[in-house]
C-alpha atoms as one frame of an Amber mdcrd trajectory, in Angstrom:
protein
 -16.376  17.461  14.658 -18.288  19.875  12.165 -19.941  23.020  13.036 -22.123
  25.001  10.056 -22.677  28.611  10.501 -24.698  29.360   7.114 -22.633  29.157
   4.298 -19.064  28.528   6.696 -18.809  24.588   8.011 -15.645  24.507  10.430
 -14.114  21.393  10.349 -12.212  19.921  13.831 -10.135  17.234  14.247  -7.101
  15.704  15.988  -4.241  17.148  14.949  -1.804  14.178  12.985   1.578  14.180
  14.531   4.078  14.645  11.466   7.163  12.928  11.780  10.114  15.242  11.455
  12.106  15.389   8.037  15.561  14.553   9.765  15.419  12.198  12.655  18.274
   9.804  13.387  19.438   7.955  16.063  22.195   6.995  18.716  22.244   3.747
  20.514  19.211   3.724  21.531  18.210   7.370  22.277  17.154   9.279  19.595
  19.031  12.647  19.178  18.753  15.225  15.733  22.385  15.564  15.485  23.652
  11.964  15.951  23.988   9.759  12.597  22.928   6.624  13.074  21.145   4.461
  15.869  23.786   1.415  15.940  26.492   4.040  16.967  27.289   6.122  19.880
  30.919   7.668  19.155  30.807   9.702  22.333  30.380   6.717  25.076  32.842
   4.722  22.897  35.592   7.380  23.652  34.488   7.111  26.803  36.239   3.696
  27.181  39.425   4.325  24.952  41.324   3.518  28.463  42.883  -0.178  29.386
  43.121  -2.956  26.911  41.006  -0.781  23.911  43.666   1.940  24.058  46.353
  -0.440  23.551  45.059  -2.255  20.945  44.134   1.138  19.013  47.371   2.676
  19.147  48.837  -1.296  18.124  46.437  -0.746  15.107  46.714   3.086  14.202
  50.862   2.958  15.175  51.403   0.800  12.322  49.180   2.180   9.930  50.620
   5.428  10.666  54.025   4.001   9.302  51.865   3.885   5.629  53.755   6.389
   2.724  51.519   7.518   0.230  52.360   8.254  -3.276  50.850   9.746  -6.539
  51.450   8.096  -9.974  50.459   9.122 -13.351  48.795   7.079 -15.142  50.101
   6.748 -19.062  50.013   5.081 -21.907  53.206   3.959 -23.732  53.810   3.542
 -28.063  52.491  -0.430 -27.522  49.400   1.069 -25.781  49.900  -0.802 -22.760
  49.524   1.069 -19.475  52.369   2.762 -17.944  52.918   4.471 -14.302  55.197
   7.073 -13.378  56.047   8.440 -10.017  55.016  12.146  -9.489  58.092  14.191
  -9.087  59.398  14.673  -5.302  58.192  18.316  -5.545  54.288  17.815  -6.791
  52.031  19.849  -4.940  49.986  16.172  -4.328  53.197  14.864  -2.994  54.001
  17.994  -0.887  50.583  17.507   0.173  51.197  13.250   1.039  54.249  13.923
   2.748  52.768  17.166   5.021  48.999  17.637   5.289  49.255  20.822   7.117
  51.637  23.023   9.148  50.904  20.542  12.901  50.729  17.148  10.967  52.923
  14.838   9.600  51.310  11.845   7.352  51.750   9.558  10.052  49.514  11.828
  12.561  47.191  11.824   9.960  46.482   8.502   9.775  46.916   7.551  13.414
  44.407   9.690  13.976  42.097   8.546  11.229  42.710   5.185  12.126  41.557
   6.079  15.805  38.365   7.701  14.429  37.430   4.680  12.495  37.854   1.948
  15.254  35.826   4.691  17.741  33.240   5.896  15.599  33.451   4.118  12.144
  33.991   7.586  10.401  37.255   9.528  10.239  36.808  12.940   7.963  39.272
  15.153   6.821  38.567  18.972   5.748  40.386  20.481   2.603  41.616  23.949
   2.669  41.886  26.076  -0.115  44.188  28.863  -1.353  42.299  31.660  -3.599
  42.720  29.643  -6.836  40.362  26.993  -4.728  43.366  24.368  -5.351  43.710
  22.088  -1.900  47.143  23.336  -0.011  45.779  21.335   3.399  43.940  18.692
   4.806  42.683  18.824   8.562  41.059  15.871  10.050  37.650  16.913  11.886
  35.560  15.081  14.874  33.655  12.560  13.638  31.182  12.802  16.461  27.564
  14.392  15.123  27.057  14.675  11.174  24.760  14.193   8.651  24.857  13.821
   5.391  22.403  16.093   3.202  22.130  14.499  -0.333  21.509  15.986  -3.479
  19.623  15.348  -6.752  21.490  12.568  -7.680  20.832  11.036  -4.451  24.900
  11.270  -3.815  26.612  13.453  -0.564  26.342  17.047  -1.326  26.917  18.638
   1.862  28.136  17.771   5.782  26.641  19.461   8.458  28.159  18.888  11.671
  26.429  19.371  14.970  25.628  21.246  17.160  27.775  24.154  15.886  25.252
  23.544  12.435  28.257  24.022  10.026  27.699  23.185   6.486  29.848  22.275
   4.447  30.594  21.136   0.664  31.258  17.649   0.188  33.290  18.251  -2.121
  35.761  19.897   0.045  35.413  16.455   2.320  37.132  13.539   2.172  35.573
  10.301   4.243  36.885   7.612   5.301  34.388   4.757   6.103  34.680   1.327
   8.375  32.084  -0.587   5.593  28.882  -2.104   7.383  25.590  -3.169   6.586
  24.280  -1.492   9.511  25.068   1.851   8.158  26.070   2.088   4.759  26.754
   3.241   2.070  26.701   7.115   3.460  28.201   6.246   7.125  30.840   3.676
   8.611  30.075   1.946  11.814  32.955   1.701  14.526  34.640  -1.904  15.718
  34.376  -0.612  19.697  30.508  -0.120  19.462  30.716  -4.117  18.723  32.794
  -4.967  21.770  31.738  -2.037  24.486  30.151  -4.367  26.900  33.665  -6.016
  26.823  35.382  -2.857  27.076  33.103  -1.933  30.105  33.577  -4.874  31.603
  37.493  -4.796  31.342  37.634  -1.315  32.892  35.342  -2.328  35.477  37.286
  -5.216  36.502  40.283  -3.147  36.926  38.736  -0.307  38.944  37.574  -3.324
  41.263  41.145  -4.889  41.029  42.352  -1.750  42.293  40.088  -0.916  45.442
  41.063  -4.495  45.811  44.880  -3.960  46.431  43.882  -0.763  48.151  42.313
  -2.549  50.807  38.564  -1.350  50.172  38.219  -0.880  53.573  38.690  -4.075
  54.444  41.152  -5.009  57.065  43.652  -7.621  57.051  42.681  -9.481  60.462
  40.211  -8.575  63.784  41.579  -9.021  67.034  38.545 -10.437  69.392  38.505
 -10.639  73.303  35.813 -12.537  75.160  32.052 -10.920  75.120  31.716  -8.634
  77.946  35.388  -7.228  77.546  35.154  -3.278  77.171  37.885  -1.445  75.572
  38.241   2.288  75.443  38.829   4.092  72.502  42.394   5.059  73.913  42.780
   1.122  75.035  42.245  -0.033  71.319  44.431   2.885  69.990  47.210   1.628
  71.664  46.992  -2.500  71.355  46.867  -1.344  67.522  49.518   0.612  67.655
  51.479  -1.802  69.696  50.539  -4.255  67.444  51.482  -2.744  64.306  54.690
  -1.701  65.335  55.897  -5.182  66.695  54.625  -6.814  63.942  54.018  -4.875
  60.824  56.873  -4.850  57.972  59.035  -7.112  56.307  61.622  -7.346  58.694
  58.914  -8.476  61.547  57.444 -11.603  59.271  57.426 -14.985  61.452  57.561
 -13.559  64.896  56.019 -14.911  68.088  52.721 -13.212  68.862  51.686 -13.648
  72.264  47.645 -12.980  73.224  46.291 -11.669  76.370  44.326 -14.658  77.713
  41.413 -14.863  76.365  42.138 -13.041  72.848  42.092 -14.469  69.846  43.193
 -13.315  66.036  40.911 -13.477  63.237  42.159 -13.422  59.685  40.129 -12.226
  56.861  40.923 -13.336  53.409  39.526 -13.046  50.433  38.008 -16.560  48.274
  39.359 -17.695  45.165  37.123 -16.205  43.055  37.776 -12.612  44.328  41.604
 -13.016  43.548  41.902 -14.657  39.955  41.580 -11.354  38.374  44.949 -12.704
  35.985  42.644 -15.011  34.478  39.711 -13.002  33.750  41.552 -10.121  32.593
  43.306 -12.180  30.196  40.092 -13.099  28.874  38.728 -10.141  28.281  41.949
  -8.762  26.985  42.229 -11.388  24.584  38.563 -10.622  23.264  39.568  -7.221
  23.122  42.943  -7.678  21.097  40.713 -10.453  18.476  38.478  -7.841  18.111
  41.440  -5.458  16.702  42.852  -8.098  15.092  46.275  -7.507  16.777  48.699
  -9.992  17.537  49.646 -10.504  21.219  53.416  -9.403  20.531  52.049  -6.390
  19.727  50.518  -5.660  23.179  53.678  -6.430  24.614  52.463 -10.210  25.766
  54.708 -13.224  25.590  52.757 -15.994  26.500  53.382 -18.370  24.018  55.384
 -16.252  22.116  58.497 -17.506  20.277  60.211 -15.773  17.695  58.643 -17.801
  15.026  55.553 -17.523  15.493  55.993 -14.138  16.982  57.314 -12.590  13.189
  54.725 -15.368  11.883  51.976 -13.557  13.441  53.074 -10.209  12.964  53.550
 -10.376   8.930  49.734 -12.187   8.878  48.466  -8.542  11.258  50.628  -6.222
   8.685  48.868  -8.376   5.465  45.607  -8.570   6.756  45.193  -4.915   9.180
  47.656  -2.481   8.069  47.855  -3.344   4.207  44.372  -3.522   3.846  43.729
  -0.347   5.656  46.427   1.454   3.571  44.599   0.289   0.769  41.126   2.071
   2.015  42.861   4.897   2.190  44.680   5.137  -1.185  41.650   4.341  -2.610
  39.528   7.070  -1.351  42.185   9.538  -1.531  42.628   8.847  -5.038  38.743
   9.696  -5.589  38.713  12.741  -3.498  41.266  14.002  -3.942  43.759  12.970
  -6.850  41.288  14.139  -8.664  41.969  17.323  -7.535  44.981  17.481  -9.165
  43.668  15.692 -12.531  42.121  12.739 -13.344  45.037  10.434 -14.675  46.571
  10.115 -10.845  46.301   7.779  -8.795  47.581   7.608  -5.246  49.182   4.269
  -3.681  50.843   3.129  -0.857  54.374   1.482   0.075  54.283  -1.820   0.597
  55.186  -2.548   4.463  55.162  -6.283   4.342  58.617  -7.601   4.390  59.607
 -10.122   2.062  60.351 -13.611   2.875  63.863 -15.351   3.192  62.912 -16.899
   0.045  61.828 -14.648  -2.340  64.657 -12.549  -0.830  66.966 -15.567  -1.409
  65.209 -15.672  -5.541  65.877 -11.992  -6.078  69.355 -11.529  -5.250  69.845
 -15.030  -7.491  68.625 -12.923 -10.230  70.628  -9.640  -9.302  73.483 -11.875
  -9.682  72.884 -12.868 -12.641  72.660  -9.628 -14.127  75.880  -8.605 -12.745
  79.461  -9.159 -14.349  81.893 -11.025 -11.973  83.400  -7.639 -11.715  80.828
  -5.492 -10.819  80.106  -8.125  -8.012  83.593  -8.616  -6.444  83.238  -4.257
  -6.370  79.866  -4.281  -4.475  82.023  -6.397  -1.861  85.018  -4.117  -2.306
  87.321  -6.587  -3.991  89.190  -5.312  -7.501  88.449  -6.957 -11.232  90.200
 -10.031 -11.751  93.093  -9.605 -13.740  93.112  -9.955 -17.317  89.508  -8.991
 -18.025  88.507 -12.554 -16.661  85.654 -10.980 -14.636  84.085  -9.143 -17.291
  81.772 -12.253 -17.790  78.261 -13.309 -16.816  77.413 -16.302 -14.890  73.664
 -17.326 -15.469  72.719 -20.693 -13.751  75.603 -22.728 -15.063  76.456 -20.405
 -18.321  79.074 -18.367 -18.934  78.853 -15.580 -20.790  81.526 -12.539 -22.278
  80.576  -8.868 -21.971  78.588  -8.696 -25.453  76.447 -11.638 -23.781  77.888
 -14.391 -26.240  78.218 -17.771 -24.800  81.738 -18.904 -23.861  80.922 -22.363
 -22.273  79.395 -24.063 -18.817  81.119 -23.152 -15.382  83.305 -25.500 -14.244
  83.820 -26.977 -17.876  87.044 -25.216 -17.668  86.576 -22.972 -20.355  88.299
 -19.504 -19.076  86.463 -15.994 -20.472
């Protein structure tokens, strides 16, 4: 609509709506301080209880048995890459061993195991002494962030809501559950993926229990012909009567004798009310596949031997806990080895036990490498007399002390 008065035209219109310059999503509620719309980290707490807590702490329990440790990265004469352990005392490996004065490394990263599988996003916070070097790292609630990028289009500050506290991300380090959903800036959690199952599991206990607690719902009605009138004293007393001839353990099979006319009425419950072992199983099983823990781990031993039991076990260490150690060394050798300088690298201990096998290989090859001597001392025994042990046995070789060849064992030739 135009208006002209003389030289001034006024112009009105509808007002366009702008759409804001930050506006993300949660579930499907939209919410300015939430990160992304295929997450909701609070309701997924919400149902850490049951069969999801026990699976998490399966998951974060063994992670948190992870050891990290920083290497140097060199070059030897040759020029072929060489790696050497930082020494015991290393600020980094002061810093591995104790993140800060209330954690241990393992709290660490149970926790930031927890925050992954509950909100896809666990985020620690590095603390600076006044030389801005890192002395500690505090994990932070991964609830309500965003990520404000810079020029390059790469993180350049957190600011975490609602308390609106920005901060560098260079004093960050993130940890991220990968997804297509949500990256590359955010992870998305494993329990958003499996809360209808999680819902389902606690409500199936919550009804199991007002089950077993009766729900109101008595055992058996005593009926007398229609027309019979009872007094509220009258029934107080046939049920208390009643109870006390027949309630208890030490009352089960006796007589019960009826006024004439009476009759007993017992209320059960069908079939389908009752097999709560088999649908809890279910859903516990969906829940525990979803984690990708084995059942031995939950404590169940259905179908459980000892085989298949380790079997099972070594697969969830290989597949879970290596591969999240991994994660980890990997992003805390980006932010923060490089802290420290740029030839470290950080790396964790290898948790997966070796097989009989290889076990059985190496210790063939220790042998080797060891004089009859020095192996009759690991086992306590002295040198053979004569300087007879000071030989080497390899496969069916024998060899002297300077390594020359004497003859084949069991050829009878004596070193």
């Amino acid at each position: 609509m135009e208006f002209a008065f003389g030289k001034i035209n006024i112009s009105i219109g509808k007002k366009q709506r702008q759409a804001p310059i930050m506006e993300v999503a949660s579930g499907m509620q939209l919410a300015p301080w939430v990160f992304n719309r295929f997450d909701n980290p609070r309701e997924n707490i919400a149902f850490i209880r049951e069969t999801v807590s026990a699976a998490m702490h399966a998951r974060s329990e063994a992670i948190g048995k992870g050891r990290f440790h920083g290497y140097e990265l060199l070059v030897d004469k040759t020029g072929n890459p060489l790696k050497r352990i930082l020494p015991h005392q290393h600020p980094l490996e002061r810093l591995l061993r104790s993140p800060n004065p209330l954690f241990d490394l393992s709290d660490m990263l149970e926790l930031s195991s927890q925050w992954l599988d509950a909100t896809g996003n666990a985020i620690l916070l590095k603390v600076r002494n006044g030389f801005g070097e890192v002395t500690e790292l505090w994990p932070i609630p991964a609830l309500s962030f965003f990520i404000e990028k810079g020029a390059d289009q790469l993180p350049a500050y957190y600011t975490f809501f609602p308390t609106n506290a920005k901060i560098p991300a260079s004093d960050i380090i993130h940890f991220k559950r990968s997804d297509i959903r949500t990256a590359p800036f955010y992870g998305h959690a494993l329990l958003s993926d499996i809360l209808d199952t999680a819902k389902t599991d606690s409500a199936l206990r919550l009804y199991q229990q007002r089950f077993f607690d009766n729900d109101s719902v008595p055992r058996a009605v005593l009926k007398f012909p229609q027309g019979t009138i009872l007094t509220q004293e009258q029934m107080n007393d046939i049920r208390s009567k009643w109870e006390e001839k027949y309630q208890g353990a030490a009352n089960v099979s006796k007589l019960a004798i009826l006024p004439d006319g009476g009759d007993l009425a017992a209320i059960s419950a069908g079939a389908k009310e009752i097999d709560f072992a088999k649908s809890r199983a279910m859903l516990r099983d969906a829940i525990r596949e979803a984690f990708r823990v084995p059942k031995i781990a939950l404590g169940d031993t259905d179908n459980v031997n000892f085989s298949n039991a380790e079997t099972s076990y070594n697969v969830f260490l290989r597949d879970v806990v290596d591969y999240a150690l991994t994660k980890f060394s990997g992003a805390l050798t980006k932010q923060l080895a490089s802290e420290f300088s740029s030839t470290i690298s950080i790396e964790h201990e290898n948790l997966i036990p070796e097989s009989e096998e290889k076990i059985q290989s190496r210790l063939q090859e220790l042998k080797q490498s060891l004089s009859i001597d020095e192996q009759r001392a690991m086992l306590g025994l002295p040198p053979l007399p004569g300087g007879r042990g000071n030989v080497f046995v390899v496969g069916n070789v024998i060899y002297d002390g300077g390594w020359k060849r004497l003859g084949a064992a069991g050829s009878g030739v004596d070193g």
